[in-house]
C-alpha positions as CSV (number, residue, x, y, z in Angstrom):
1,X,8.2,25.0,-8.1
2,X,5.6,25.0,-11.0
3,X,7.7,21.7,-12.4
4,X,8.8,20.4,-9.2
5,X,7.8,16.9,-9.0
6,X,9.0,16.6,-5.5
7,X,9.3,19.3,-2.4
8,X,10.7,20.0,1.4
9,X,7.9,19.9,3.4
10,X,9.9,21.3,6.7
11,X,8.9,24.8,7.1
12,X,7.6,25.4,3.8
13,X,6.3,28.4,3.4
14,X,6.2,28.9,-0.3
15,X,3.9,25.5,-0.5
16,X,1.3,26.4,2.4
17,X,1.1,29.8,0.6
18,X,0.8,28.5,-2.7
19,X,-1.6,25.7,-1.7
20,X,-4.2,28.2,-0.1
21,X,-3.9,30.3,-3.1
22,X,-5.1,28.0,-5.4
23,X,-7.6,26.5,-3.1
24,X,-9.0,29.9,-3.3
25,X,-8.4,30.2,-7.0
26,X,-10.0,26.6,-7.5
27,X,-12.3,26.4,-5.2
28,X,-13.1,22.7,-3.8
29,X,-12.8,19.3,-5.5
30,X,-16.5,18.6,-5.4
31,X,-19.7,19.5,-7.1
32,X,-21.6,22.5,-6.3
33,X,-24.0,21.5,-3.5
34,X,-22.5,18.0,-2.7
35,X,-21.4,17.4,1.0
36,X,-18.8,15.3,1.4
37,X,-19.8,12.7,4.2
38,X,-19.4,9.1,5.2
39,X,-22.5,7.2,3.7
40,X,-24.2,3.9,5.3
41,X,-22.3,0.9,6.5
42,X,-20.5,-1.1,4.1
43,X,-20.2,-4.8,4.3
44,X,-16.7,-5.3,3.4
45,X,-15.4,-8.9,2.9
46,X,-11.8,-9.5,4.3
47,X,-11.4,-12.8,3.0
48,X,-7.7,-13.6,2.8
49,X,-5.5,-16.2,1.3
50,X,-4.0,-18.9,3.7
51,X,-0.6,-18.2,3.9
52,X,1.1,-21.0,6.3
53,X,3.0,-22.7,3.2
54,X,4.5,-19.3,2.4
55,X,5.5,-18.8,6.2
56,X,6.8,-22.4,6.1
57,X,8.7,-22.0,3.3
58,X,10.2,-18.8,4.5
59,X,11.0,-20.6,7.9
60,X,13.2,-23.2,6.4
61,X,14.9,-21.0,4.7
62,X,18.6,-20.3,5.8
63,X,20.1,-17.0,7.1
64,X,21.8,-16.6,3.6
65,X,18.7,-17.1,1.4
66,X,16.7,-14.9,3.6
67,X,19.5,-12.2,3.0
68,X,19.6,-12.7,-0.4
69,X,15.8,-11.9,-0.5
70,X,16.3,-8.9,1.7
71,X,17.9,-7.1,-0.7
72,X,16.4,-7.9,-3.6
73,X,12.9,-7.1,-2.5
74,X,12.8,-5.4,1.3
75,X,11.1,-6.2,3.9
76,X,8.2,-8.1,2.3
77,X,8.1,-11.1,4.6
78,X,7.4,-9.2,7.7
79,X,3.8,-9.0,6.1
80,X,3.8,-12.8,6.8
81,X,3.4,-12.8,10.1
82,X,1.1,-9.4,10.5
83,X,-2.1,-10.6,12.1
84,X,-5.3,-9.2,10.1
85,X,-8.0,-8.3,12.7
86,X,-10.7,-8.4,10.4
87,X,-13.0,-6.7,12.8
88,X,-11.3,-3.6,13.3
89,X,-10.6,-3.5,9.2
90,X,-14.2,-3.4,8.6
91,X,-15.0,-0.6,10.8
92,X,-11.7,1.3,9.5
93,X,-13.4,1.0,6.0
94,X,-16.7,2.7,7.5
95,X,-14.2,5.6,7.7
96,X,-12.9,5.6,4.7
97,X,-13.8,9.1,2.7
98,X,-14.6,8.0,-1.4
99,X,-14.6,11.7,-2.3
100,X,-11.3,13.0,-0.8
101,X,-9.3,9.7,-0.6
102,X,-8.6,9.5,3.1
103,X,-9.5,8.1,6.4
104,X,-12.2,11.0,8.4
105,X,-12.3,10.5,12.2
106,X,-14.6,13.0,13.0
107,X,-13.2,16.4,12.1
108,X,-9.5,14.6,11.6
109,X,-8.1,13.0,8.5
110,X,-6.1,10.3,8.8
111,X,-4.1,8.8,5.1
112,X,-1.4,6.3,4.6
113,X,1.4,8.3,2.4
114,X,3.8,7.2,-0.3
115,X,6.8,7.8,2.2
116,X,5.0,6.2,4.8
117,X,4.3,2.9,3.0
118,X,8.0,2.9,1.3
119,X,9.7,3.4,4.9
120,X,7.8,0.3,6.2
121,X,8.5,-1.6,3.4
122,X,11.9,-0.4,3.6
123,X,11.8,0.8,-0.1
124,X,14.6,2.9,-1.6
125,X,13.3,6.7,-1.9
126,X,11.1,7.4,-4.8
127,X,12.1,9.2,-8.1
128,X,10.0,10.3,-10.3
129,X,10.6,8.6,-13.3
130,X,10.6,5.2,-11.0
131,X,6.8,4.9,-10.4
132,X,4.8,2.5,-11.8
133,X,2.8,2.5,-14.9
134,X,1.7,0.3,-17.4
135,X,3.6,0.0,-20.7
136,X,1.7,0.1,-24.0
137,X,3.1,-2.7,-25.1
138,X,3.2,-5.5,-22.9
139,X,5.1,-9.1,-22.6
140,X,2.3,-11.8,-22.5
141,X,1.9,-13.5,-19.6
142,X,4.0,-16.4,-20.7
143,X,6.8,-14.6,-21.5
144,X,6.9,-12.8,-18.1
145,X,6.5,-15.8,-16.6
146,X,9.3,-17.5,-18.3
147,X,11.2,-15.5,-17.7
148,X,10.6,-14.6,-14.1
149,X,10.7,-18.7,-12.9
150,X,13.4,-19.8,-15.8
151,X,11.1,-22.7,-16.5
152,X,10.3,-23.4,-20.6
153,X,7.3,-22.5,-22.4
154,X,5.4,-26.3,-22.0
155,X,5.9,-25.6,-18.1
156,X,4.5,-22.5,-18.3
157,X,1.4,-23.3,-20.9
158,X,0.3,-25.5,-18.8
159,X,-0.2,-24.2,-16.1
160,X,-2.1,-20.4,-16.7
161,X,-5.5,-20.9,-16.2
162,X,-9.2,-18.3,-16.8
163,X,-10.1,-16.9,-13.6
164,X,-13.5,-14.8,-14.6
165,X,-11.7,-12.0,-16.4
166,X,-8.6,-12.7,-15.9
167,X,-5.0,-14.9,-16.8
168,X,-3.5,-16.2,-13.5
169,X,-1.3,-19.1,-12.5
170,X,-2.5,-21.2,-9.3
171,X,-0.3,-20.7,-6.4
172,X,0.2,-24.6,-5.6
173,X,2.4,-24.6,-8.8
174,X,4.3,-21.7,-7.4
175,X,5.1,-23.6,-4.6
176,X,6.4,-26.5,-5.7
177,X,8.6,-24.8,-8.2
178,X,10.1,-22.9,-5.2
179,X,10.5,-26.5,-3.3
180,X,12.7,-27.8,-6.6
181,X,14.0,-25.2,-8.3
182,X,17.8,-25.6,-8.4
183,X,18.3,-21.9,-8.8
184,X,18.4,-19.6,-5.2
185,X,17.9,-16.1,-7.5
186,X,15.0,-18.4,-9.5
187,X,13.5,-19.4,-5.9
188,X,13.5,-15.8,-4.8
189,X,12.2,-14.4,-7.5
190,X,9.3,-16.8,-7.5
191,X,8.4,-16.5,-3.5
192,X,8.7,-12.8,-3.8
193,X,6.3,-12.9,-6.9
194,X,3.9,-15.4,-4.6
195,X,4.2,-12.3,-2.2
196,X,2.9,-9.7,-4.2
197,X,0.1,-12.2,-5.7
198,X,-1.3,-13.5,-2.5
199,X,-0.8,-10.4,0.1
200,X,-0.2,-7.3,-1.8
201,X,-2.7,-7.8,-4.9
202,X,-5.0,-10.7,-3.8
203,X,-7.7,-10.3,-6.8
204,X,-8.0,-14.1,-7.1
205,X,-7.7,-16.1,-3.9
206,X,-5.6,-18.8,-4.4
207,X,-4.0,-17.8,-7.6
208,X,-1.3,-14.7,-8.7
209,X,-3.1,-12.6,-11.3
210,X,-1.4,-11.8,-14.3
211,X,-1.7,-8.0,-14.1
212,X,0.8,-8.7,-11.0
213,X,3.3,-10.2,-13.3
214,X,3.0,-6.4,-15.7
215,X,4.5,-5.1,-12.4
216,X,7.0,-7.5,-10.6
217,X,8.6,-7.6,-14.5
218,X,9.8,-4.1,-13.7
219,X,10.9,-4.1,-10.6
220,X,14.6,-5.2,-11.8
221,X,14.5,-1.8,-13.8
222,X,14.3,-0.1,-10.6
223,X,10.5,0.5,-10.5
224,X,9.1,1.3,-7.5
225,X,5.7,-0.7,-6.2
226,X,4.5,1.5,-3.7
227,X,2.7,4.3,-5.2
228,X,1.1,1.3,-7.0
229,X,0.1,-0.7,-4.0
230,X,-1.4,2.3,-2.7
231,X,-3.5,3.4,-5.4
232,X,-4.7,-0.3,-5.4
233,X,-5.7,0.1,-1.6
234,X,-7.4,3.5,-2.2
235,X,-9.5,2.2,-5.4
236,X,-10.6,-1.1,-3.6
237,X,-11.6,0.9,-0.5
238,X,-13.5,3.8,-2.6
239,X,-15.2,0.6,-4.9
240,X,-16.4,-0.5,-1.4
241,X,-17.7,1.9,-0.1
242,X,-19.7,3.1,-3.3
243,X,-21.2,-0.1,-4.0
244,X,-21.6,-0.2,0.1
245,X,-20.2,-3.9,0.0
246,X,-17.0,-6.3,-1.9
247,X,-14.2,-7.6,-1.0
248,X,-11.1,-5.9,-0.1
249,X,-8.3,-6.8,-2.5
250,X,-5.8,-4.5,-1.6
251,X,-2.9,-5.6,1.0
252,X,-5.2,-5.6,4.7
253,X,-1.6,-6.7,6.3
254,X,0.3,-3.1,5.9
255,X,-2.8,-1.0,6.2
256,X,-3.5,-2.7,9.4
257,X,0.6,-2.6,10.1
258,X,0.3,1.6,8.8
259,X,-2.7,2.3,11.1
260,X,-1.3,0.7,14.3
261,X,1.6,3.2,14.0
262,X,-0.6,6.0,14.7
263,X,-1.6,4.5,18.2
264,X,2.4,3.5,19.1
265,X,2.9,5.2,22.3
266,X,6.9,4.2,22.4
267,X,9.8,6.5,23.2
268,X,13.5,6.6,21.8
269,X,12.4,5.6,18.4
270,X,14.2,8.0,16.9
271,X,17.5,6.9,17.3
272,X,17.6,3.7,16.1
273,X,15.5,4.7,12.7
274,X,19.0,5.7,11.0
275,X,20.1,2.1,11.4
276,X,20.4,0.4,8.0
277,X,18.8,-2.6,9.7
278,X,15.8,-0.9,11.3
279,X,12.6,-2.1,10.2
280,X,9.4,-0.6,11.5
281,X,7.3,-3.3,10.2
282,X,9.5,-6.2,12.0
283,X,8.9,-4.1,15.2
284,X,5.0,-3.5,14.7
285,X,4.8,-7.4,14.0
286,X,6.6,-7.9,17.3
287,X,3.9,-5.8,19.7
288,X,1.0,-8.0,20.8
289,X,-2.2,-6.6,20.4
290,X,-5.9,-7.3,21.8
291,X,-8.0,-9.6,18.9
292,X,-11.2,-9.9,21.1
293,X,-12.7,-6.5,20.4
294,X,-15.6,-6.5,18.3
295,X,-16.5,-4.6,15.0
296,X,-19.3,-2.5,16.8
297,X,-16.6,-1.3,19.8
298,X,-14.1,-0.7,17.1
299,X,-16.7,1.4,15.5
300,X,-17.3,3.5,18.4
301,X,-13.9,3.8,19.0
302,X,-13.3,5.6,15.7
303,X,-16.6,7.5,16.0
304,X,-15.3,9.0,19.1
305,X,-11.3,9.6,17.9
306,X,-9.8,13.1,19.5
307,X,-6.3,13.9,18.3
308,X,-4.9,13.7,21.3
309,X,-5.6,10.1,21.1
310,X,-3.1,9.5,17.8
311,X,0.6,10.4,17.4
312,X,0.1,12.1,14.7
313,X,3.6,11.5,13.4
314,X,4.6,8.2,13.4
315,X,7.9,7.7,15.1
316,X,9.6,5.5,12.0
317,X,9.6,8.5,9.8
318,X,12.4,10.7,8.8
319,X,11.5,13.6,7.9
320,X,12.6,14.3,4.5
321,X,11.2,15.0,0.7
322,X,6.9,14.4,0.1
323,X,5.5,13.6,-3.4
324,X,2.3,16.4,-3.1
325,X,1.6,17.4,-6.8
326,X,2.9,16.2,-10.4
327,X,3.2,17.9,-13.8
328,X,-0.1,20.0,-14.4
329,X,-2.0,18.5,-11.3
330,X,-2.6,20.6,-8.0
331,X,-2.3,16.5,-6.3
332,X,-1.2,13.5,-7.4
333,X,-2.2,10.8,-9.5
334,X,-1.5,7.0,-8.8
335,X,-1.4,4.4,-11.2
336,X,-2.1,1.0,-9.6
337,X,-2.1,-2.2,-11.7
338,X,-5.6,-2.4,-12.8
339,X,-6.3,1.4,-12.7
340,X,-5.4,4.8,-11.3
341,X,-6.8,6.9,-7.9
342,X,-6.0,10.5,-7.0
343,X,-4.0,11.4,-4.2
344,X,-3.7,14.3,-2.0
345,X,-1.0,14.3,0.9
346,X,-1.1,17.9,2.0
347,X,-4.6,17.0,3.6
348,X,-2.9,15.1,5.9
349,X,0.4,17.3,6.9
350,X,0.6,16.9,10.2
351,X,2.0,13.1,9.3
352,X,4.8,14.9,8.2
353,X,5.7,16.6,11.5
354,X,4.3,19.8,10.1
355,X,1.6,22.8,10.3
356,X,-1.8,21.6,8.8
357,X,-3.4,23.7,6.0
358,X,-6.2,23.9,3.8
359,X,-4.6,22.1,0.5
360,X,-5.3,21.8,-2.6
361,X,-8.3,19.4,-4.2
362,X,-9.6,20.6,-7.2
363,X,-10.1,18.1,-9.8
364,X,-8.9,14.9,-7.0
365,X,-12.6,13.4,-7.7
């Protein structure tokens, strides 16, 4: 267990008993005399990218192309058509916990996991030598973006523009490369990278930022993007909250999608999650919900959150293997694509459909 990058998290003993141990051992993550609490309101800017030429695109689309994109790059598209209620995001954010990495509802915390995110996206299971990280030595831009569109180095040159500190290419040349583009793989490949550039990373609005191109260059290897596109989601949320303002530039259409989950009163789920064409993010996308309530009621919603009120195990996940510690570190860190978070799931076992106990944090801040 010292080197286990991964563990059963059904009935296991020898983790609760090793967790308290060294929470005892360690003590607490914090500083001496610091109380971790939620600080003052935080104006959080939700600002999203217009996405009606993606959707249209992806509309006229036929049943073989879509396919094709299926199983190349999972459920992705879903995200197209979640709806972001930007009033109950920002009071969500006024909930979010900078110094533990998780969501506190009064005496209840609340975390969207690695297995979590990769059974909505419909991701293969992760292995440890799968995650994401930057290499040392990496393609420029307009290699990787040869490469990914097939298009020659003129094309390309062109096109990259400066956005403040950073290389990007503007989306409207994405698009019309995907309108022409004689190649089906070619178009796929280029849609999916518009995905990742204007919903899961949207650091430039309008534009797919180069440090998204480091990532969807590996995903052919077999690299898996969701421990990235979480850490990215936990590092814009903490920068928020600490500056007590920005704008959210992680992906607002799966948090939303993950938090809604939690609140899914449904029955017979179970069944039909062993189905290879299950997908729990085309069936929260499918569920209409109330957009009229206001950022103050959300707030006082969440303020006054009993557990009784959540399903504390959302009712898409199998039960199976957790990512809870790596290498030398009593958690987990993520690497994202513009920096890295710590991460700390056994605060938040009960998603797993077992006992809750005091876990591990030392050294998570």
């Amino acid at each position: 267990m010292e080197k286990g990058f991964l563990d059963r998290v059904e009935d296991n003993a020898a983790v609760r008993v090793w967790s308290e141990r060294t929470q005892q051992e360690k003590r607490d993550s914090l500083t001496e005399g610091y109380e971790s609490e939620l600080w003052d309101f935080t104006r959080i800017n939700v600002t999203q990218n217009d996405l009606q030429e993606l959707r249209d695109i992806w509309n006229s689309w036929n049943g073989e192309a879509k396919q094709l994109f299926y199983c190349n790059y999972s459920d992705l598209p879903y995200l197209l058509d979640v709806k972001v209620d930007k009033y109950l995001f920002r009071a969500l954010a006024q909930f979010w916990n900078p110094a533990y990495s998780c969501f506190t509802f009064r005496g209840v915390d609340l975390v969207p996991t690695v297995e979590e995110y990769m059974a909505l996206l419909n991701c293969s299971k992760i292995q440890a030598d799968r995650a994401y990280s930057r290499p040392v030595n990496v393609s420029p831009f307009l290699k990787k973006l040869m490469n990914i569109t097939g298009m020659s180095e003129q094309w390309v040159a062109a096109r990259i523009k400066q956005k403040e500190d950073s290389k990007c290419i503007p989306w409207k040349n994405l698009r019309d490369l995907i309108l022409a583009h004689p190649d089906s793989k070619k178009r796929a490949d280029v849609f999916a990278l518009s995905l990742y550039g204007l919903i899961i990373f949207p650091k430039a609005l309008g534009h797919i930022d180069e440090a998204v191109s480091d990532l969807f260059d590996r995903l052919d290897k077999g690299t898996t993007p969701v421990p990235a596109i979480l850490a990215e989601t936990f590092r814009s949320l903490i920068a928020c909250r600490r500056a007590g303002e920005g704008r959210f530039i992680g992906c607002v259409q799966l948090l939303l999608a993950w938090f809604h989950s939690y609140f899914w009163k449904v029955e017979k789920v179970s069944y039909r999650v062993f189905s290879k064409d299950y997908s729990p993010l085309r069936e929260l996308v499918a569920i209409s919900r109330r957009d009229d309530i206001s950022e103050e009621k959300w707030i006082i919603i969440l303020q006054n959150l009993r557990a009784e009120d959540a399903e504390w195990r959302t009712p898409w996940l199998i039960p199976d293997e957790i990512l809870y510690r790596y290498s030398d570190f009593d958690w987990v860190p993520l690497a994202g694509i513009w920096g890295a978070v710590g991460y700390a799931p056994l605060m938040v076992l009960r998603q797993y459909r077992s006992r809750q106990f005091v876990p591990v944090t030392r050294g998570l801040a």
